[in-house]
N, C-alpha and C positions, 0 to 999 in steps of 0.2 A: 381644700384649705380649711383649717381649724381656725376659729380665735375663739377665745374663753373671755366673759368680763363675770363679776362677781356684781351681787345687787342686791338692794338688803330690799324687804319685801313687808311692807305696813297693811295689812290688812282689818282694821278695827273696826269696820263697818258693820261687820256679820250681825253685833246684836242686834240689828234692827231684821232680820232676815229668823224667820221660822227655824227652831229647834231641829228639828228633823231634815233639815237642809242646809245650815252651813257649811258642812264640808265640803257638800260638793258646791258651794257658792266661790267657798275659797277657792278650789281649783280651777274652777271657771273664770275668774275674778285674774286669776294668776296667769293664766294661758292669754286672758285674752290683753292684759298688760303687756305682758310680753311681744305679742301681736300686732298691737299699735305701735312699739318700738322699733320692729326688726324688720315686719311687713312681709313677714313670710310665716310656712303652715310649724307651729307648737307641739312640741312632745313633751310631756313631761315623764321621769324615769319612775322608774316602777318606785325605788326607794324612799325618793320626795311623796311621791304618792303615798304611800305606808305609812311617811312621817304625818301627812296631813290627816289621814284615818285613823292615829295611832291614837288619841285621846277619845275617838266615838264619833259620830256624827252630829253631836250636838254641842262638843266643847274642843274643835278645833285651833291648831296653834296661830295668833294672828300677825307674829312677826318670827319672819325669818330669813336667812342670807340664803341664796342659791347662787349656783353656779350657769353661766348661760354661755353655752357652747353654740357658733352656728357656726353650721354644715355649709356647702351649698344648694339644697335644695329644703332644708328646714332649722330649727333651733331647737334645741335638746337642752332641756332646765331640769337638771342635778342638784344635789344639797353637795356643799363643798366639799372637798377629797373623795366624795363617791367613786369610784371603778368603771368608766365608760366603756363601751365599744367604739371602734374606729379608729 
């Protein structure tokens, strides 16, 4: 069983968080959001990923809509229209 919700995603915190590590603050930040929501284990899609690397690791995007799809055994966070498996 599928369900999909959409969720827009605020992350403004990062300036306070070292240069050479926001991005991967963001993602972490993202997963573990997610986490406390659904309470089950976070994947995030290769392409979301790429979006958040896509500026460099030190000027990551801090707001953005994703798409959250859960499985029953985990939840799969997509950027919207992305192309799933399953």
């Amino acid at each position: 069983m599928r369900e999909e919700n959409m969720m827009r995603i605020k992350l403004g915190r990062c300036g306070r968080i070292s240069k050479k590590k926001r991005a991967e603050y963001i993602a972490r930040r993202l997963r573990d959001k997610c986490r406390r929501i659904f309470k089950k284990k976070v994947k995030i899609s290769q392409e979301l990923n790429k979006y958040i690397w896509s500026r460099g690791m030190e000027k990551p995007p801090t707001f953005f809509e994703v798409e959250v799809s859960e499985e029953e055994d985990y939840v799969l966070i997509s950027l919207p229209g992305e192309k799933t498996e399953g």
